[in-house]
PDB file of N, CA, C and O in Angstrom:
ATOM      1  N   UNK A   1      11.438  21.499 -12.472  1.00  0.00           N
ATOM      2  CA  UNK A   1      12.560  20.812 -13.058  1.00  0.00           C
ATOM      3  C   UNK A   1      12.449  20.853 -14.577  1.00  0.00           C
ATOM      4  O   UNK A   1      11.340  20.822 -15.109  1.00  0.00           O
ATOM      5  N   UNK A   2      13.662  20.927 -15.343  1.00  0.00           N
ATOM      6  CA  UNK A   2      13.681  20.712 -16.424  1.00  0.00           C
ATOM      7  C   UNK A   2      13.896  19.576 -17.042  1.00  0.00           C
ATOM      8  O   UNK A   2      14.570  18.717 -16.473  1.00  0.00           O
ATOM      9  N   UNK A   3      13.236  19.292 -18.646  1.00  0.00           N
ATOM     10  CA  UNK A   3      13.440  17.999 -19.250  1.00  0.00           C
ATOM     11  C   UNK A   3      14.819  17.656 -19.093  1.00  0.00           C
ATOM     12  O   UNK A   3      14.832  16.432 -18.962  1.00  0.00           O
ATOM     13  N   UNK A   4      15.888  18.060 -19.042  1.00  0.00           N
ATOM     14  CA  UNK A   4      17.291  17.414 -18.985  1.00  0.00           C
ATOM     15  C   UNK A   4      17.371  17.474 -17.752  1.00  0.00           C
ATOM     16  O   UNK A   4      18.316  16.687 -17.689  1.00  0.00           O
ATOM     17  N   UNK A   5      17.150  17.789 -16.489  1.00  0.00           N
ATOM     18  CA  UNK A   5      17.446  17.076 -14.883  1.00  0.00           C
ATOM     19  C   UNK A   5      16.053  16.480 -14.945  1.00  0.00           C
ATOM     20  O   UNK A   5      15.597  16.557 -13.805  1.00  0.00           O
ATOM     21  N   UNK A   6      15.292  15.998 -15.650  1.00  0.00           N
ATOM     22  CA  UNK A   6      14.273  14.790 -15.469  1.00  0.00           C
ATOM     23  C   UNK A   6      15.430  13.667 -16.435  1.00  0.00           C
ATOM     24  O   UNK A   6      15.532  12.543 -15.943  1.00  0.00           O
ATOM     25  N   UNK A   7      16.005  13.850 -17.334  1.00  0.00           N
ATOM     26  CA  UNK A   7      16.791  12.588 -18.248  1.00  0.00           C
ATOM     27  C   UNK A   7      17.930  12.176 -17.619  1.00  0.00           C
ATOM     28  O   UNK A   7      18.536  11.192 -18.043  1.00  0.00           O
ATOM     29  N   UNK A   8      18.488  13.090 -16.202  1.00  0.00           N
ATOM     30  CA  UNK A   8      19.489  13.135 -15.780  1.00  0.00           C
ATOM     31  C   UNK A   8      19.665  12.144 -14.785  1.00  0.00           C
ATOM     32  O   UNK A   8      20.479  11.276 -14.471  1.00  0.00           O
ATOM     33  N   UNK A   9      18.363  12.709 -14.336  1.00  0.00           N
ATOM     34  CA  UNK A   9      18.184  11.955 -12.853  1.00  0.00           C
ATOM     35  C   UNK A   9      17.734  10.657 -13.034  1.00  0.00           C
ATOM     36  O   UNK A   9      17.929   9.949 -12.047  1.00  0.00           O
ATOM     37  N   UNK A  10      16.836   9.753 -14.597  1.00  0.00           N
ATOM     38  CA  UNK A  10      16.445   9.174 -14.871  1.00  0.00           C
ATOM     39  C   UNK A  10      17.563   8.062 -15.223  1.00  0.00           C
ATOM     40  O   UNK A  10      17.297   6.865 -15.112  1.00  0.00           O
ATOM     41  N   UNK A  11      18.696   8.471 -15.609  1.00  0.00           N
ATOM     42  CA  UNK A  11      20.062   7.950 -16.142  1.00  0.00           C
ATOM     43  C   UNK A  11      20.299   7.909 -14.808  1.00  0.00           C
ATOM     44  O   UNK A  11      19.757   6.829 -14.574  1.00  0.00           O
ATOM     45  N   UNK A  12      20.682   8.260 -13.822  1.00  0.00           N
ATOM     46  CA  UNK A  12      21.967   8.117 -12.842  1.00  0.00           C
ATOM     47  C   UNK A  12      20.891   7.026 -12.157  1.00  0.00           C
ATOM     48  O   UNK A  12      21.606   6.111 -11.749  1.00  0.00           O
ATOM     49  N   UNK A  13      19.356   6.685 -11.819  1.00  0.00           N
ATOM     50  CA  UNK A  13      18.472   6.363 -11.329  1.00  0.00           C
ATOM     51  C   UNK A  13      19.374   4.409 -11.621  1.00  0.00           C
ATOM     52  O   UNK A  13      20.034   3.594 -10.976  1.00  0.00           O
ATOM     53  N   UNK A  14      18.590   4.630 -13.431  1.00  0.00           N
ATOM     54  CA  UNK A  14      19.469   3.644 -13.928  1.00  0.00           C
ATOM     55  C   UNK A  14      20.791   2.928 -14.079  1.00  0.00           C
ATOM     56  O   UNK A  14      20.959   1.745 -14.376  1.00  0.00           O
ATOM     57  N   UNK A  15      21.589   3.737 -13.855  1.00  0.00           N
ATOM     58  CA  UNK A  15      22.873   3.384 -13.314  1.00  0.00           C
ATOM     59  C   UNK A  15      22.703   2.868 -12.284  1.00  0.00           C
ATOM     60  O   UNK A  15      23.405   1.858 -12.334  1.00  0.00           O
ATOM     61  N   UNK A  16      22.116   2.907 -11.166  1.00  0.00           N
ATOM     62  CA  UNK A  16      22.337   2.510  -9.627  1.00  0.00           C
ATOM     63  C   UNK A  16      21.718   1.276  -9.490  1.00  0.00           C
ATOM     64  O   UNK A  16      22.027   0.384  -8.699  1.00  0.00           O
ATOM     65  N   UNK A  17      20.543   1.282 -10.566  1.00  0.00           N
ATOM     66  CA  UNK A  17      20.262  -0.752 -10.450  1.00  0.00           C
ATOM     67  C   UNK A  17      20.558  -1.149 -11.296  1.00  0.00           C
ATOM     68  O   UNK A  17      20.027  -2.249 -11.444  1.00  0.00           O
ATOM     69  N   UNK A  18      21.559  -0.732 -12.543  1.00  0.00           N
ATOM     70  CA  UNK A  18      22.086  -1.765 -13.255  1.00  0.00           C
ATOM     71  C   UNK A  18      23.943  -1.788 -12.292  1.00  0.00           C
ATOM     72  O   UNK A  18      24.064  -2.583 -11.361  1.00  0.00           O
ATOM     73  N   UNK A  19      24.452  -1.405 -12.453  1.00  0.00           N
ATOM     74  CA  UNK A  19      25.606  -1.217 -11.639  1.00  0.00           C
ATOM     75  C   UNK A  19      26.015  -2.131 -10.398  1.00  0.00           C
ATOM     76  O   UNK A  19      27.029  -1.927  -9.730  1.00  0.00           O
ATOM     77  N   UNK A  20      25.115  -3.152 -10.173  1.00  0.00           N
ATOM     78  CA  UNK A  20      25.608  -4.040  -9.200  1.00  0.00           C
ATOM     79  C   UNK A  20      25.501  -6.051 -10.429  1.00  0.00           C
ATOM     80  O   UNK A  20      26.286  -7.000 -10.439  1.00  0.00           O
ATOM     81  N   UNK A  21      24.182  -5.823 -11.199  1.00  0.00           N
ATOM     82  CA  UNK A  21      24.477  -6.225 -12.206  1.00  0.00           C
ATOM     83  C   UNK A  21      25.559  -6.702 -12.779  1.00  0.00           C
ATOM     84  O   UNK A  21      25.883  -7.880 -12.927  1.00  0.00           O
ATOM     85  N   UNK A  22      26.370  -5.276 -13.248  1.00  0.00           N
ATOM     86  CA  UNK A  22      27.176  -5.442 -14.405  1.00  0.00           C
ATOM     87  C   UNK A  22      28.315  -5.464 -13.967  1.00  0.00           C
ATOM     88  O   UNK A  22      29.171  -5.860 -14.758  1.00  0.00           O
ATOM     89  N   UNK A  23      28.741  -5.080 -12.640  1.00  0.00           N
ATOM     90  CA  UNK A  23      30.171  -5.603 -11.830  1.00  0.00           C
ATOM     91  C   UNK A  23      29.974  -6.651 -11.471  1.00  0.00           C
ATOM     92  O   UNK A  23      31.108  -7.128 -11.485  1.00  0.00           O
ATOM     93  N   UNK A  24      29.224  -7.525 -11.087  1.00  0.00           N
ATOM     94  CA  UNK A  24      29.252  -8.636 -10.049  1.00  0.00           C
ATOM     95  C   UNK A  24      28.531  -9.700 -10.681  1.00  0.00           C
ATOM     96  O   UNK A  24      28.141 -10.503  -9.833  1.00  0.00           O
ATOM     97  N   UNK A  25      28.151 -10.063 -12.045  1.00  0.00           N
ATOM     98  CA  UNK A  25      27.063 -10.771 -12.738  1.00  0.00           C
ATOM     99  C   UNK A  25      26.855 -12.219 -12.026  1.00  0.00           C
ATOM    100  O   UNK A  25      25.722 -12.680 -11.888  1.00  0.00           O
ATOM    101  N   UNK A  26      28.310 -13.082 -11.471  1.00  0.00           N
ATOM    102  CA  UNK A  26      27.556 -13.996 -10.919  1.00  0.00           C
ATOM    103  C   UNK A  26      27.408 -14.099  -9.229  1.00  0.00           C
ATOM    104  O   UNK A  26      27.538 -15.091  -8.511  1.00  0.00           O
ATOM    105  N   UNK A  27      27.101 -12.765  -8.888  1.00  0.00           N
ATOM    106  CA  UNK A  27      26.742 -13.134  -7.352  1.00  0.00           C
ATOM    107  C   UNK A  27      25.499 -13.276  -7.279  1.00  0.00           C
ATOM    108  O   UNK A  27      24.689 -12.654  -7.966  1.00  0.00           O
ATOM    109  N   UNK A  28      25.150 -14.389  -6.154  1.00  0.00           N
ATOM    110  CA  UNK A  28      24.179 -14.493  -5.920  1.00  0.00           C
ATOM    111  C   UNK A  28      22.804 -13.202  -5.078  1.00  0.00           C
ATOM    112  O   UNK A  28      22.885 -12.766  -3.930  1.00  0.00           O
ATOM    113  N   UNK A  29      22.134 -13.008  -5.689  1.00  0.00           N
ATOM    114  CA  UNK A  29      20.852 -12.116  -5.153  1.00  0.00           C
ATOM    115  C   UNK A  29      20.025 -12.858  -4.477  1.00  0.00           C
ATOM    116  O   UNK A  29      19.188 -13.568  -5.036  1.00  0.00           O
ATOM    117  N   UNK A  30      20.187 -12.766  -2.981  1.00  0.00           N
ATOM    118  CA  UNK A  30      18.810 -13.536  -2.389  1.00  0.00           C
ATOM    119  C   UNK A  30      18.637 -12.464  -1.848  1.00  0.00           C
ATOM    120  O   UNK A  30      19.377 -11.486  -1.953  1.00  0.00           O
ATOM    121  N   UNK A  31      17.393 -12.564  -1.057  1.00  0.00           N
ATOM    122  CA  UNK A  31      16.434 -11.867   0.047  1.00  0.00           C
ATOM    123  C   UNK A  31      17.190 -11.991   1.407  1.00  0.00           C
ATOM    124  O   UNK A  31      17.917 -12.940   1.699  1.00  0.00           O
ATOM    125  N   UNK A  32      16.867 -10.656   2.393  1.00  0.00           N
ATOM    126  CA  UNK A  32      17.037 -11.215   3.687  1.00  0.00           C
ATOM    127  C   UNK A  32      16.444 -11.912   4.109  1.00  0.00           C
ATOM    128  O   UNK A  32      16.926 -12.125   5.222  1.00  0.00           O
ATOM    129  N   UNK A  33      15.540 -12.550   3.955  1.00  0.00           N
ATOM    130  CA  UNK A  33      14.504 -13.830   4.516  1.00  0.00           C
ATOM    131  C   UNK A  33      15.170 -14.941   4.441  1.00  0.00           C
ATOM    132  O   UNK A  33      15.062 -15.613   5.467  1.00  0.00           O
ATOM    133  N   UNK A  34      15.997 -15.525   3.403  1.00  0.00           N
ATOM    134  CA  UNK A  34      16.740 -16.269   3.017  1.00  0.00           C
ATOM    135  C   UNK A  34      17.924 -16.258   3.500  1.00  0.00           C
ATOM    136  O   UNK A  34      18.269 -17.170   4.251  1.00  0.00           O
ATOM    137  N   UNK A  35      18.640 -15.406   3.228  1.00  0.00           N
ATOM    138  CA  UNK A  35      20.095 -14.764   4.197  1.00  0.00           C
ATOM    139  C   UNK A  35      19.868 -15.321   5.786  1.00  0.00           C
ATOM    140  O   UNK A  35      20.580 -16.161   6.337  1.00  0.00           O
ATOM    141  N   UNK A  36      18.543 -14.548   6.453  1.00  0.00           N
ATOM    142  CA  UNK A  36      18.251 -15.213   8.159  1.00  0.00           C
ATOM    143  C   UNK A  36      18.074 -16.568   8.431  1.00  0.00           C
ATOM    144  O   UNK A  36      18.528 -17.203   9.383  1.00  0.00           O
ATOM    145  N   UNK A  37      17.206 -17.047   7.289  1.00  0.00           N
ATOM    146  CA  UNK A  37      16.664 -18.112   7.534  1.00  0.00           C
ATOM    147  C   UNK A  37      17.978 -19.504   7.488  1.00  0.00           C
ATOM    148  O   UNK A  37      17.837 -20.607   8.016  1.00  0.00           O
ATOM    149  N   UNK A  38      19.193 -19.027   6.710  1.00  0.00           N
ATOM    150  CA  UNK A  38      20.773 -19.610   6.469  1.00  0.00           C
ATOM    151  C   UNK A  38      20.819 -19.781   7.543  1.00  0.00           C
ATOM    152  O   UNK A  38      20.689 -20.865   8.113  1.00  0.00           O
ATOM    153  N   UNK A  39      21.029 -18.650   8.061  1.00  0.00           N
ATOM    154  CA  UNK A  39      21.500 -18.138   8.919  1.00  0.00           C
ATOM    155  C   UNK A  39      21.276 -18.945  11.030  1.00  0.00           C
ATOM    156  O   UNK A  39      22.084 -19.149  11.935  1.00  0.00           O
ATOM    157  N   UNK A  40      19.832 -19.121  10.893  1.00  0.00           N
ATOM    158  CA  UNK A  40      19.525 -19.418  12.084  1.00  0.00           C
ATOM    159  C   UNK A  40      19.671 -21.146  12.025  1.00  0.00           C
ATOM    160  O   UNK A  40      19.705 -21.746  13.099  1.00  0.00           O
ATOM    161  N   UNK A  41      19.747 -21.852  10.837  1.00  0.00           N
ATOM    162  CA  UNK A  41      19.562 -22.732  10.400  1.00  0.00           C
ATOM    163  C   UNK A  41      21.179 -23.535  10.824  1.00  0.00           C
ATOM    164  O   UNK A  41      21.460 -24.592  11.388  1.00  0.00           O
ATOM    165  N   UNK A  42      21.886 -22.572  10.306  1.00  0.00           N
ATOM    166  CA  UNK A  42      23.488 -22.959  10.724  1.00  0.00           C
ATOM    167  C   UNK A  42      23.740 -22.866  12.292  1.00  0.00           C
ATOM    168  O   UNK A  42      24.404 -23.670  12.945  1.00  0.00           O
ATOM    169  N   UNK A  43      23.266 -22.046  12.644  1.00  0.00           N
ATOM    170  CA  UNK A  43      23.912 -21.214  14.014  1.00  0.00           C
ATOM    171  C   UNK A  43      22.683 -22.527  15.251  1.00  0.00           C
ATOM    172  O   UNK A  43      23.145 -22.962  16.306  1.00  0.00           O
ATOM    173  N   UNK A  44      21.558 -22.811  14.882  1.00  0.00           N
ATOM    174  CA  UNK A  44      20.674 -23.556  15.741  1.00  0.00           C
ATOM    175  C   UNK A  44      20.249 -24.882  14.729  1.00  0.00           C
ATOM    176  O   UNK A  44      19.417 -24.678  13.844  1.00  0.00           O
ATOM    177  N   UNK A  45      20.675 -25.841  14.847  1.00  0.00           N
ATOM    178  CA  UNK A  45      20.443 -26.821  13.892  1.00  0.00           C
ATOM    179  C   UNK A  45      18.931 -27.249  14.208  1.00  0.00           C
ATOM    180  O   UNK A  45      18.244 -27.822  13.363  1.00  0.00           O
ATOM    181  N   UNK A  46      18.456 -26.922  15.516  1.00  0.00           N
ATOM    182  CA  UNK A  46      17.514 -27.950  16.054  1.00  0.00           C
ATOM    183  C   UNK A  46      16.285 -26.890  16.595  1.00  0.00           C
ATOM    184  O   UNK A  46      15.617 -27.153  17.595  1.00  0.00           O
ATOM    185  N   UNK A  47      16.138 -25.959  15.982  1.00  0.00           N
ATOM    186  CA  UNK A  47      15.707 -24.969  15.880  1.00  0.00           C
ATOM    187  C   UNK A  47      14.962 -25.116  15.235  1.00  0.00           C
ATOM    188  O   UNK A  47      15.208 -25.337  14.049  1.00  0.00           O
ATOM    189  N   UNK A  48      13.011 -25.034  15.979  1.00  0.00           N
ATOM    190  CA  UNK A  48      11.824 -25.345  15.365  1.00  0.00           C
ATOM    191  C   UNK A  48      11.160 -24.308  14.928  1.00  0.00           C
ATOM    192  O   UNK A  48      11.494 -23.377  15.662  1.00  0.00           O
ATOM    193  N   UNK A  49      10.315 -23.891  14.051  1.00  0.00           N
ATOM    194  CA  UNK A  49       9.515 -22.680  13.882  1.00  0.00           C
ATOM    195  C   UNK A  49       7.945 -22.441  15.375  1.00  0.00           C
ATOM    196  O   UNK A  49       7.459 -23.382  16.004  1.00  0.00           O
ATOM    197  N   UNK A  50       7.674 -21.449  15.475  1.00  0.00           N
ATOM    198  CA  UNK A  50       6.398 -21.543  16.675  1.00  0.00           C
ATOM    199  C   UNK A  50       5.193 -21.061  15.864  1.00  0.00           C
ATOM    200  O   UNK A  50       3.987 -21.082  16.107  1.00  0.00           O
ATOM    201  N   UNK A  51       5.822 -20.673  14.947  1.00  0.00           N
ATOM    202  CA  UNK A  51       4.766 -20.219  13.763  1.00  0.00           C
ATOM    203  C   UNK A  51       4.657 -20.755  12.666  1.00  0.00           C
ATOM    204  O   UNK A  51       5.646 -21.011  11.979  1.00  0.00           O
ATOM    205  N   UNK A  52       3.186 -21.079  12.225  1.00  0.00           N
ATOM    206  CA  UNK A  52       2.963 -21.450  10.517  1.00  0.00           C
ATOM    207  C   UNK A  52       2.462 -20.578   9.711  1.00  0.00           C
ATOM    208  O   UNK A  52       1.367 -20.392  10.241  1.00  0.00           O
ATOM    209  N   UNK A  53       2.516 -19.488   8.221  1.00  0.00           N
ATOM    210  CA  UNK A  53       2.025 -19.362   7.805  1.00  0.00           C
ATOM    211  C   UNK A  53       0.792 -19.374   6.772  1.00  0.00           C
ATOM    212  O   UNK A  53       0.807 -20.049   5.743  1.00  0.00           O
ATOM    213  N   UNK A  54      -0.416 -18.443   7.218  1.00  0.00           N
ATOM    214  CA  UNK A  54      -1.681 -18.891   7.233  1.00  0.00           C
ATOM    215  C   UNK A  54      -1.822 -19.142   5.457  1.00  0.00           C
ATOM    216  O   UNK A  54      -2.960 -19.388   5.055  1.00  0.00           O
ATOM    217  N   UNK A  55      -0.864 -19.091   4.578  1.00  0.00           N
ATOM    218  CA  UNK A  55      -1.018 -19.312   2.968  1.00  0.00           C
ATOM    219  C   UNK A  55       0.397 -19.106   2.355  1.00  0.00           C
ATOM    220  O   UNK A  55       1.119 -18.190   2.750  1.00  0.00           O
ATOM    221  N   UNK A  56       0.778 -19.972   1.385  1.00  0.00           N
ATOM    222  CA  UNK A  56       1.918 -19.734   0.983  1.00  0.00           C
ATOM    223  C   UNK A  56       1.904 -19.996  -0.192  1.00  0.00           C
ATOM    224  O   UNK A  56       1.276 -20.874  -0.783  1.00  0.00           O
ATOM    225  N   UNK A  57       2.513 -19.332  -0.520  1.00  0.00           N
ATOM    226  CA  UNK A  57       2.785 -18.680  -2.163  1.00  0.00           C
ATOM    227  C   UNK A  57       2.683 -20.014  -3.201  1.00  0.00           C
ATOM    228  O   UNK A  57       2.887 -21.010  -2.508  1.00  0.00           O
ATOM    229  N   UNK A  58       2.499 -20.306  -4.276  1.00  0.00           N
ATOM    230  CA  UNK A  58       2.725 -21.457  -4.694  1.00  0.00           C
ATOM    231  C   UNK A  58       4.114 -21.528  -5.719  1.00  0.00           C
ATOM    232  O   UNK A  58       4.383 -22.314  -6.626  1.00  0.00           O
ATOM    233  N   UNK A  59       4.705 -20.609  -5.284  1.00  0.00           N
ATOM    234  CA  UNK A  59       6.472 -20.569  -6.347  1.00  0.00           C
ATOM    235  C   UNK A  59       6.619 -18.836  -5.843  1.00  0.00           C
ATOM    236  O   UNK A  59       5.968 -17.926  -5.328  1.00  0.00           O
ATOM    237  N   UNK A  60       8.096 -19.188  -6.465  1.00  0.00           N
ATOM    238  CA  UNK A  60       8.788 -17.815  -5.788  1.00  0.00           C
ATOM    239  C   UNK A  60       8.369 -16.517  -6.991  1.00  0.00           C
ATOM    240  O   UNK A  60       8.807 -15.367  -7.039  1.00  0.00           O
ATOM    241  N   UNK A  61       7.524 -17.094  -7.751  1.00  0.00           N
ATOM    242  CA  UNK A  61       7.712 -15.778  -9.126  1.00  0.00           C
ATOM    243  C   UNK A  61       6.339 -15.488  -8.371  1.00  0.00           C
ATOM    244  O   UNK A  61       5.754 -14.783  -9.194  1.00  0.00           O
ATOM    245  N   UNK A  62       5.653 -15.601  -7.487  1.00  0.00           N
ATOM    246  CA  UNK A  62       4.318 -15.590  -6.985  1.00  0.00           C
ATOM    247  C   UNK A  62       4.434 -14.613  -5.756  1.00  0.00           C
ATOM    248  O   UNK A  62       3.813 -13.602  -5.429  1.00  0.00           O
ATOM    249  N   UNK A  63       5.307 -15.204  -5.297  1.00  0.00           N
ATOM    250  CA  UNK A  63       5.693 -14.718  -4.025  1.00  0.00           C
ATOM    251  C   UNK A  63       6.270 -12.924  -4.203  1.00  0.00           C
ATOM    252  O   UNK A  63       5.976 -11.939  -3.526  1.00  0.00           O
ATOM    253  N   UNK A  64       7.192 -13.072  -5.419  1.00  0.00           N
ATOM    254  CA  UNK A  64       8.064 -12.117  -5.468  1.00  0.00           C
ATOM    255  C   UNK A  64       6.917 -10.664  -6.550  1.00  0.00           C
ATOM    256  O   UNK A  64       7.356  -9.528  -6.723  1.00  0.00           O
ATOM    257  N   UNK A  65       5.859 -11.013  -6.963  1.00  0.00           N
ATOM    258  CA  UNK A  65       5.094 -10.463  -7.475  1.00  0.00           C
ATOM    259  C   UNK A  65       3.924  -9.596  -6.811  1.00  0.00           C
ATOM    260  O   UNK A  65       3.369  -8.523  -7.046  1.00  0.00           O
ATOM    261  N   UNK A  66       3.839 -10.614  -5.861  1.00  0.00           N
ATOM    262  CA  UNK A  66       3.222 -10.522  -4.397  1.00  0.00           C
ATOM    263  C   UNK A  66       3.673  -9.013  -3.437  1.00  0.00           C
ATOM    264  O   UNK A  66       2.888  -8.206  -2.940  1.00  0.00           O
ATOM    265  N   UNK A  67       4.964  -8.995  -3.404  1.00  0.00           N
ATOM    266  CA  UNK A  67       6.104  -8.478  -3.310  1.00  0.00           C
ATOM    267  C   UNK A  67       6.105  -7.149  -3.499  1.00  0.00           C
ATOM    268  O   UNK A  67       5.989  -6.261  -2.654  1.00  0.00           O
ATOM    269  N   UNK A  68       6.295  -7.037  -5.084  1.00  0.00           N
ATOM    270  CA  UNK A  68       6.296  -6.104  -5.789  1.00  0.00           C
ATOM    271  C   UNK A  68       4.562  -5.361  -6.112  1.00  0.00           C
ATOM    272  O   UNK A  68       4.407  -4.222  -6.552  1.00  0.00           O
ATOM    273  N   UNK A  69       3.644  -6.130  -5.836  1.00  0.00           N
ATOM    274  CA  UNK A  69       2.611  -5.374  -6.051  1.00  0.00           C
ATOM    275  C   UNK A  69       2.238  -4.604  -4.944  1.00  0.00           C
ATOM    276  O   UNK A  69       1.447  -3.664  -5.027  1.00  0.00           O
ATOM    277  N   UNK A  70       3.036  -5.141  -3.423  1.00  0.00           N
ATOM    278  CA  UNK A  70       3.155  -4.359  -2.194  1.00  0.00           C
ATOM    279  C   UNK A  70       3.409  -2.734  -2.523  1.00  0.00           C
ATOM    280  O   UNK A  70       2.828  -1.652  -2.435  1.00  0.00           O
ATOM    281  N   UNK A  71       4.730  -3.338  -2.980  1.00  0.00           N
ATOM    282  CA  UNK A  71       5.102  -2.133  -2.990  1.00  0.00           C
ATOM    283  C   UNK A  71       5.157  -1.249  -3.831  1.00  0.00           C
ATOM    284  O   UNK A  71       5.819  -0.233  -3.617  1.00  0.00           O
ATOM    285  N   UNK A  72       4.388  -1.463  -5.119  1.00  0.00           N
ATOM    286  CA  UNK A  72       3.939  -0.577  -5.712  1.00  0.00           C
ATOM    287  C   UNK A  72       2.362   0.121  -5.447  1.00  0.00           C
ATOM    288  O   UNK A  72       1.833   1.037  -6.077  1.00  0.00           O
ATOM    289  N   UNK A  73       1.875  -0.599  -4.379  1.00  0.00           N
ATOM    290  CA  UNK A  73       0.563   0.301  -3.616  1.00  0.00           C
ATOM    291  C   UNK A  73       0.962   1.237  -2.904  1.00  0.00           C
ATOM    292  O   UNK A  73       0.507   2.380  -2.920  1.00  0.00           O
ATOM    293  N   UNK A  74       2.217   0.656  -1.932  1.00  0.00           N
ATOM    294  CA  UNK A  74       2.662   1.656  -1.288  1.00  0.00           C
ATOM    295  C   UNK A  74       3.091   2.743  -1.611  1.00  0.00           C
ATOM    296  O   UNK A  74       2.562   3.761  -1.167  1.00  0.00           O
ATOM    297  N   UNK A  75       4.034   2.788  -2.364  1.00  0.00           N
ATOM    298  CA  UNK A  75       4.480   3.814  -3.479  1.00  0.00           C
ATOM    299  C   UNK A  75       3.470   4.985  -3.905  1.00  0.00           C
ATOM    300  O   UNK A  75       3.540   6.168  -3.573  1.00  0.00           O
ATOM    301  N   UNK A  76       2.563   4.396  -4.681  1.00  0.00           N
ATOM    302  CA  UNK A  76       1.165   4.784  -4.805  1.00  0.00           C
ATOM    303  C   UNK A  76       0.415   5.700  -4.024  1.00  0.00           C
ATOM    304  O   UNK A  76       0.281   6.860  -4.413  1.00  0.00           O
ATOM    305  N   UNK A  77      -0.129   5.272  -2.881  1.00  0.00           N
ATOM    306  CA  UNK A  77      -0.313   5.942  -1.676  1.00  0.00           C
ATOM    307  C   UNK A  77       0.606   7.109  -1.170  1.00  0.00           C
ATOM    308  O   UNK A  77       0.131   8.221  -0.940  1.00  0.00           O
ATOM    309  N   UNK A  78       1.601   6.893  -1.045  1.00  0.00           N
ATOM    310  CA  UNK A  78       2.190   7.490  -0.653  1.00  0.00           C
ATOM    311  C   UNK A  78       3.059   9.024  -1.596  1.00  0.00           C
ATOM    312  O   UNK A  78       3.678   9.906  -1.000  1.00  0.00           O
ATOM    313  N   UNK A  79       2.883   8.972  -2.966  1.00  0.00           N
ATOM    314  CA  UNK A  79       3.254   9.745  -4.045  1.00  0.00           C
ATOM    315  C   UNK A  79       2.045  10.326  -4.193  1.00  0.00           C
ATOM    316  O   UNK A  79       2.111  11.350  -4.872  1.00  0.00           O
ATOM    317  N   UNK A  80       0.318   9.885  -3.576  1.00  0.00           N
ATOM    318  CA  UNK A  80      -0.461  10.510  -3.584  1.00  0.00           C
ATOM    319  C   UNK A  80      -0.771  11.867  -2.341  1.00  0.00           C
ATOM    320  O   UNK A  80      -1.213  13.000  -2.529  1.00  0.00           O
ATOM    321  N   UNK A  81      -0.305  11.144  -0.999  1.00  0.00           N
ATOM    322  CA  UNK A  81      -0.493  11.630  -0.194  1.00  0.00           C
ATOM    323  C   UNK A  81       0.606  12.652  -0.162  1.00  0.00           C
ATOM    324  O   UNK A  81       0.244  13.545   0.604  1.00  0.00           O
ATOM    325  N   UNK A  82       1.648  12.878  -0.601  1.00  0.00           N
ATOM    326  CA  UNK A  82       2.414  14.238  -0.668  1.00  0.00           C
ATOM    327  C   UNK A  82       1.993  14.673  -1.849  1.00  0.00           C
ATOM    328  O   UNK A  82       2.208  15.863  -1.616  1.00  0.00           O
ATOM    329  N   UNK A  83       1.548  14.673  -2.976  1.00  0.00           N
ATOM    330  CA  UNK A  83       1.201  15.391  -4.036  1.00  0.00           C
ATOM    331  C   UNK A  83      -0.382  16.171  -3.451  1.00  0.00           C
ATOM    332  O   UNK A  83      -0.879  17.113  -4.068  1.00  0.00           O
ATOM    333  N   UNK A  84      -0.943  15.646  -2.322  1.00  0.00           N
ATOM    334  CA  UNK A  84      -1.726  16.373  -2.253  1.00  0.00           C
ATOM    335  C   UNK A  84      -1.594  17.246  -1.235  1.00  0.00           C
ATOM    336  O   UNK A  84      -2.279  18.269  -1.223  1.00  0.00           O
ATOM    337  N   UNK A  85      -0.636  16.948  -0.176  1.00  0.00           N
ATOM    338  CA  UNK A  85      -0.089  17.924   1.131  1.00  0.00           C
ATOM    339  C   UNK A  85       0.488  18.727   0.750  1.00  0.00           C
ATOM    340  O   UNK A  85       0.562  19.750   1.430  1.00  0.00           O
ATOM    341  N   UNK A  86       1.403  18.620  -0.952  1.00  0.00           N
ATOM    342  CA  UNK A  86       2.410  19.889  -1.585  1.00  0.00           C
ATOM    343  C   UNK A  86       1.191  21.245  -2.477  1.00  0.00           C
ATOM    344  O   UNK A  86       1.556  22.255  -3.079  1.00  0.00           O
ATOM    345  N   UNK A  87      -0.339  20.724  -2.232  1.00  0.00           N
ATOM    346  CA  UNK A  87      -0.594  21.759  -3.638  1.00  0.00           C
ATOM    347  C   UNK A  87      -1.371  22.501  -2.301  1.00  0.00           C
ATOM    348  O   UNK A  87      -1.965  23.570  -2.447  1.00  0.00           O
TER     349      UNK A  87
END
């Protein structure tokens, strides 16, 4: 690839997560965890959990970091493991 379809693709990349942003600034962004959890909450009022989790986050910037460091291992791993199946 060349430096201009690396700036290209880097721009349109950027467009696609600013672009919900900048049309829609005050909708709300939650998680599907949140979305279900509405969700089962409305639909079953009396609706108990059978499960506790074994540690919980102590705030959502924790949680969501948590999150993101997932998936930047994964990422990781995985940009390794085809860079080495491609040479």
């Amino acid at each position: 690839m060349t430096a201009r379809t690396n700036v290209l693709l880097l721009g349109l990349a950027a467009l696609i997560v600013a672009a919900p942003l900048v049309l829609n600034p005050s909708a709300p962004f939650g998680g599907t965890d949140d979305a279900a959890s509405e969700l089962v909450a409305a639909s079953h009022p009396d609706y108990r959990r059978w499960t506790t989790p074994l540690w919980e986050p102590p705030g959502k910037e924790v949680e969501s970091l948590l999150f993101a460091l997932q998936a930047a291992i994964g990422a990781g791993v995985l940009g390794y493991v085809i860079g080495r199946r491609s040479k």
